[in-house]
C-alpha positions in Angstrom: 7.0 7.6 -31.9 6.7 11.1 -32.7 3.3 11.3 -30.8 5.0 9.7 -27.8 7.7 12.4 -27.9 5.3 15.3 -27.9 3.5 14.0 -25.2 6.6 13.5 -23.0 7.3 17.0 -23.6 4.6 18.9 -22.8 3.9 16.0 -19.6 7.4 17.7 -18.9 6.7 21.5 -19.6 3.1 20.4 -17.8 5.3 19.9 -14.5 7.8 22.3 -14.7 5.0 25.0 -15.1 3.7 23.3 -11.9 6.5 22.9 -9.8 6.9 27.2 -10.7 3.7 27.9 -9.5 3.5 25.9 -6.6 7.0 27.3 -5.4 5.8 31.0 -6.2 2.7 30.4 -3.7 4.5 28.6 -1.2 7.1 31.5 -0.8 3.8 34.0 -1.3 2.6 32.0 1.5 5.7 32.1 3.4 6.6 36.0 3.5 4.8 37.3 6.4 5.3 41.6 5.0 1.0 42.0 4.4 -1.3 43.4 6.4 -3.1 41.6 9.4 -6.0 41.5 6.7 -3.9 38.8 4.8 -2.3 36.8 7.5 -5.0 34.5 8.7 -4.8 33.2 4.6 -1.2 32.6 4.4 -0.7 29.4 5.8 -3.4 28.2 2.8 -1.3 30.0 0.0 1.5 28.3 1.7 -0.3 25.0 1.5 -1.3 25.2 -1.9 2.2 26.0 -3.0 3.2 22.3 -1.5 0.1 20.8 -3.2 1.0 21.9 -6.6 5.1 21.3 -5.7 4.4 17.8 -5.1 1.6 17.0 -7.9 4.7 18.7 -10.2 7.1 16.4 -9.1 5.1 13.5 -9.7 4.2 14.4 -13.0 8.0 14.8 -13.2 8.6 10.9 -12.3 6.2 9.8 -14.2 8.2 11.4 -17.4 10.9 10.4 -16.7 10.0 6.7 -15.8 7.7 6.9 -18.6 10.7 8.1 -20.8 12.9 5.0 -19.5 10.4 3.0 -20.7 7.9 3.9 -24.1 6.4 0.4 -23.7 4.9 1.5 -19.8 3.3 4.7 -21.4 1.5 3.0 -24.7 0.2 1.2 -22.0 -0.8 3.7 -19.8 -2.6 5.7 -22.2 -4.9 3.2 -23.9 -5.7 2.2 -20.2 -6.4 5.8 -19.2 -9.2 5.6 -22.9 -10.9 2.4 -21.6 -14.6 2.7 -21.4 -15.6 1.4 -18.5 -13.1 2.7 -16.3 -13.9 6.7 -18.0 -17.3 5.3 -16.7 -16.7 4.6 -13.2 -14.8 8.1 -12.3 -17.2 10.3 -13.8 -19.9 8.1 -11.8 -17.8 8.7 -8.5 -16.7 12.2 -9.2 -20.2 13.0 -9.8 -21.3 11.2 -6.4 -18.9 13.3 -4.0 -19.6 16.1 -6.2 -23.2 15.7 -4.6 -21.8 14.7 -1.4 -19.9 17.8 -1.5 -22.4 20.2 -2.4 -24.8 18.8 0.3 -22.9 19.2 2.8 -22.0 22.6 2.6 -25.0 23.5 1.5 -26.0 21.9 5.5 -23.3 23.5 6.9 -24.7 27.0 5.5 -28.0 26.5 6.2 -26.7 25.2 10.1 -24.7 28.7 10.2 -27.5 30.3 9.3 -30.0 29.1 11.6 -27.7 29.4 14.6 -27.5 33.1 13.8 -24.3 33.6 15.8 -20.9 34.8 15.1 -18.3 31.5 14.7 -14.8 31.4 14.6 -13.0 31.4 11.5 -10.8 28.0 13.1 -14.6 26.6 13.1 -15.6 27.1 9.5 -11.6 26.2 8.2 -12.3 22.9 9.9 -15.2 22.3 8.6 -14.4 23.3 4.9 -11.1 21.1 5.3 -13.6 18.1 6.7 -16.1 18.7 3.7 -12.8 18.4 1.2 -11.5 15.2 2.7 -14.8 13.2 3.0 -15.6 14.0 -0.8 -12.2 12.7 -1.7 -13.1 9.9 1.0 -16.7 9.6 -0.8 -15.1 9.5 -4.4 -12.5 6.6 -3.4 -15.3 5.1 -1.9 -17.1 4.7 -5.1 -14.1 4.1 -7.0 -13.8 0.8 -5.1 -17.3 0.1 -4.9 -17.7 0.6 -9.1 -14.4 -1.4 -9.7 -16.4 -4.1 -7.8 -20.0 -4.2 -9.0 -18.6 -3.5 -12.8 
């Protein structure tokens, strides 16, 4: 019981340290008083200050459902030790981390070859593609391993 407590609060500490830091970098993000060197960036400081807002508040509702109910989290954390299931995400995490690494390691070698100056709306595109087909490439595999296994 006293286990359960401790985890509860640093799950909750956990959060609120997250919910801080997101909020700082969104409102970093936010200011527009730098130099033109620092403006094209904001709008991603901005953006990962919503990231880490929401991923704290859903730590946050997790605690507190998981507070409601001790029963739901016992559960939840031998789940979270099961075997095969550690098995299948590293096995997907370590596929789009190859998927990852591939392609930019294309998309550098394409910039290179091309020898030319490209925009920097271009390359943002392109990393935020890369990001979103690894996560698309790890889901992928989480399905496909929950399957075959």
């Amino acid at each position: 019981m006293d286990n359960q407590k401790s985890y509860q609060k640093s799950e909750l500490t956990k959060s609120g340290i997250l919910l801080g830091i997101g909020f700082l970098f969104f409102v970093f993000g936010a200011v527009n008083f730098f130099s033109a060197a620092w403006r094209p960036y904001l709008h991603l400081i901005e953006g990962i200050g919503v990231f880490l807002i929401a991923l704290g508040g859903w730590k946050l509702i997790q605690t507190f459902r998981y507070k409601k109910n001790p029963e739901e989290l016992r559960k939840a954390r031998v789940e979270s030790m099961d075997e095969r299931k550690l098995w299948i995400q590293y096995r997907s995490g370590n596929n789009a981390f190859k998927a990852g690494v591939t392609m930019t390691y294309l998309f550098l070698l394409a910039v290179g070859a091309t020898e030319q100056n490209l925009s920097t709306d271009l390359i943002w595109w392109v990393l935020a593609g890369i990001v979103v087909l690894t996560l698309f490439v790890y889901i992928f595999c989480l399905v496909r391993y929950e399957r075959i296994y």
